[in-house]
C-alpha positions in Angstrom: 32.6 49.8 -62.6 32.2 46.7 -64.3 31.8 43.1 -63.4 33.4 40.3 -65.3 30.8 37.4 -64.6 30.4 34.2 -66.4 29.1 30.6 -65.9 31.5 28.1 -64.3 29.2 25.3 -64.1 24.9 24.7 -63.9 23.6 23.7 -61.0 21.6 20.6 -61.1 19.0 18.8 -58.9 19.9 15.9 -56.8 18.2 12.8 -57.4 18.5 11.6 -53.7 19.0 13.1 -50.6 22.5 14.4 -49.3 22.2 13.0 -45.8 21.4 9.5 -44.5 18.1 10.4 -43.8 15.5 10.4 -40.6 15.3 6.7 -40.5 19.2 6.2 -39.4 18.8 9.5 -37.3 15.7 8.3 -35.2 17.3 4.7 -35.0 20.4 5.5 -33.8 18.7 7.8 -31.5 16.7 5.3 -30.0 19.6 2.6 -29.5 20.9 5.8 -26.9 17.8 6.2 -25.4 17.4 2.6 -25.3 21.2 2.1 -23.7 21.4 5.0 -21.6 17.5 4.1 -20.3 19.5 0.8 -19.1 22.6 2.2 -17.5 20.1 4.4 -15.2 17.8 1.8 -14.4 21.0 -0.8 -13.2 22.1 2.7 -11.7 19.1 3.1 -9.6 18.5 -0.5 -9.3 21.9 -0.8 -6.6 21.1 2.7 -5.2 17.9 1.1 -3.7 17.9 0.0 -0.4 14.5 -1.4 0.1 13.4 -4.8 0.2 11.7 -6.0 -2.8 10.7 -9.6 -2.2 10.2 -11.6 0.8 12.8 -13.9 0.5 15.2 -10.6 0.3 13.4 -9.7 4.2 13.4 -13.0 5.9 17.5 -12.7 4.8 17.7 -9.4 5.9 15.9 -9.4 9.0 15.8 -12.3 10.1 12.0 -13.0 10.6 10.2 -14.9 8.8 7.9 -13.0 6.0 3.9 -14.0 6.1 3.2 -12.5 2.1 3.8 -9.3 0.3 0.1 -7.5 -0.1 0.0 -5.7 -3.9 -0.7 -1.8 -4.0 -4.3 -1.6 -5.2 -4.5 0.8 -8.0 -7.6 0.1 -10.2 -10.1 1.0 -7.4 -13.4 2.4 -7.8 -14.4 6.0 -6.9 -15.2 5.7 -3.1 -14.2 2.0 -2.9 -12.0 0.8 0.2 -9.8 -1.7 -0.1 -12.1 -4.4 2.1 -14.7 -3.6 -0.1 -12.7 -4.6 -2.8 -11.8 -7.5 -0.9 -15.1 -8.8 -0.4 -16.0 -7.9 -4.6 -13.7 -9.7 -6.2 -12.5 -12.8 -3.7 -10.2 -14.3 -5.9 -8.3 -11.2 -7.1 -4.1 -11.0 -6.3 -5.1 -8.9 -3.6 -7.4 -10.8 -1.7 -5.3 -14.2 -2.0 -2.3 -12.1 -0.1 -4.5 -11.4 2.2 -5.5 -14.8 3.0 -2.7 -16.2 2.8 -1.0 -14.0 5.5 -4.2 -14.9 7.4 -3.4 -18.6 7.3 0.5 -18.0 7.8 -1.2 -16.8 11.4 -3.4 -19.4 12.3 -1.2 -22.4 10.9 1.8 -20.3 13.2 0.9 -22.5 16.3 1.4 -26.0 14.4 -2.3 -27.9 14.0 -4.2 -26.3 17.2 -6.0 -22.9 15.8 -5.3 -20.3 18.3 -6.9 -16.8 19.3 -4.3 -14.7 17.4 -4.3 -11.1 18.5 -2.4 -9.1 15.4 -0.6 -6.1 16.0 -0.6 -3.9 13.0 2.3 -1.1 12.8 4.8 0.9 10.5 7.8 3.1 11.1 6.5 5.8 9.1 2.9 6.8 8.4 0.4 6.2 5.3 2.2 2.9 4.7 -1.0 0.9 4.7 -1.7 0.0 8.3 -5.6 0.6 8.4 -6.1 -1.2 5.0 -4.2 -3.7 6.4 -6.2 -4.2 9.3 -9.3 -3.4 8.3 -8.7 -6.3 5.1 -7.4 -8.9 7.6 -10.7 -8.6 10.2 -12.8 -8.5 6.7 -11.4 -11.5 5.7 -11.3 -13.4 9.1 -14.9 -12.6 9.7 -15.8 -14.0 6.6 -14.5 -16.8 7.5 -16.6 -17.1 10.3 -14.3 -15.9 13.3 -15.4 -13.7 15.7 -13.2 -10.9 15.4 -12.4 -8.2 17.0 -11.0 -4.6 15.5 -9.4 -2.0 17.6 -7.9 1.6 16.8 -5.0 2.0 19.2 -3.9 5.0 17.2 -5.0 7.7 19.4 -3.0 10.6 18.0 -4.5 10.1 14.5 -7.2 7.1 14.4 -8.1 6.0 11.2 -10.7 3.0 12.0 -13.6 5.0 11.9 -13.0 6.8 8.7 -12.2 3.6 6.7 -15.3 2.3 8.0 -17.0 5.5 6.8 -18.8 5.6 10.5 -19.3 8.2 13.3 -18.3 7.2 16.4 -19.9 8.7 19.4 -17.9 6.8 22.2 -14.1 5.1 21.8 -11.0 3.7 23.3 -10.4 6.8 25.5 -13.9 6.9 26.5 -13.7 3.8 28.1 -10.5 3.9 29.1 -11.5 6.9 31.5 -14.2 5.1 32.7 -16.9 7.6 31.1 -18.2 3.9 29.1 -18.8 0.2 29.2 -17.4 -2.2 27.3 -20.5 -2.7 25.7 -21.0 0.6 24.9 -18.0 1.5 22.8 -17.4 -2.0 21.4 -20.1 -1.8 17.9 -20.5 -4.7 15.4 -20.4 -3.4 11.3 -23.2 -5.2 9.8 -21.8 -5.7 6.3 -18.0 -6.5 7.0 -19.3 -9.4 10.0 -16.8 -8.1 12.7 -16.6 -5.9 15.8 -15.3 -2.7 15.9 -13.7 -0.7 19.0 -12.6 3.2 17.3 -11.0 6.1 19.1 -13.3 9.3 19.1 -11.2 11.4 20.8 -7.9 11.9 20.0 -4.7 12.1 22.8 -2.2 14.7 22.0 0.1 12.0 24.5 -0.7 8.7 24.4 1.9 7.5 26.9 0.8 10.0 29.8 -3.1 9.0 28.8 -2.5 5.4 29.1 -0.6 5.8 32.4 -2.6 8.1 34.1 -4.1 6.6 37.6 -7.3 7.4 36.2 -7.0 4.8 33.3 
């Protein structure tokens, strides 16, 4: 067989590229990232129902809002929160702190009063012992005699912030097995008194009253 071939035309090399190139591609790819990155983030943004500032939960609950306490992030290896409190006494974190603290004692007009905070959450690891443990830090610092007490008895946490053993508690002397002088210890370095739960309760309600306590 034979071929009839010849030599329409030479190919040539092109002198620039046939397509706009990587720049336009990776810019108009970012403007989509950048726009659809929006749209979620409004999305989101009315999907959340929390409360975000605390002007936002004095309108929506209708109590009035002491401060907001920051999420500490940048701590040490092995350093609590009160410790952090007490290092570095003008940090964000430690100025919410005290200003909750004077919200308190500025609650009953000019007379300072023996406050007795209650410390709770609807759901757990929210922040309650730090909390706690920052606010009697702070007010013993401040040269108030303060008192701390674990009244969680399913899962006490006072004692393990602390980083102590406690060899008599709450339960201990609720059942009359201890003085008040014997379950009540002082922390040396944070300034305040201490009262931790040792034993746990698997129900608190029947526990508390029971004719025995």
């Amino acid at each position: 067989m034979k071929l009839d071939a010849r030599l329409v035309s030479e190919a040539a090399p092109l002198d620039k590229p046939s397509t706009p190139g990587s720049t336009l591609f990776a810019a108009g790819g970012f403007t989509g990232s950048l726009m659809l990155g929006t749209l979620l983030a409004l999305r989101l943004d009315r999907l959340d129902r929390g409360l975000r500032s605390g002007r936002q939960s004095e309108n929506e609950l209708q109590l009035p809002s002491f401060g907001l306490v920051p999420k500490l992030d940048r701590l040490q290896r092995g350093q609590k929160p009160h410790q952090y409190l007490l290092e570095i006494p003008l940090s964000v974190y430690a100025e919410a702190i005290c200003a909750i603290l004077t919200s308190l004692q500025l609650s009953d007009g000019d007379r300072l009063p023996k406050v007795v905070i209650l410390v709770t959450s609807a759901l757990p690891q929210e922040g309650k012992t730090t909390l706690a443990v920052s606010l009697a830090t702070l007010a013993a610092r401040s040269s108030q005699r303060t008192l701390l007490l674990d009244l969680d008895l399913r899962h006490p946490s006072i004692a393990r912030e602390l980083g102590i053993t406690a060899q008599a508690g709450f339960v201990e002397y609720m059942a009359g097995e201890h003085d008040l002088a014997e379950v009540v210890q002082h922390h040396q370095d944070m300034g305040f008194d201490y009262l931790p739960v040792r034993r746990q309760t698997p129900n608190p309600t029947d526990f508390l009253a029971s004719q025995k306590t």
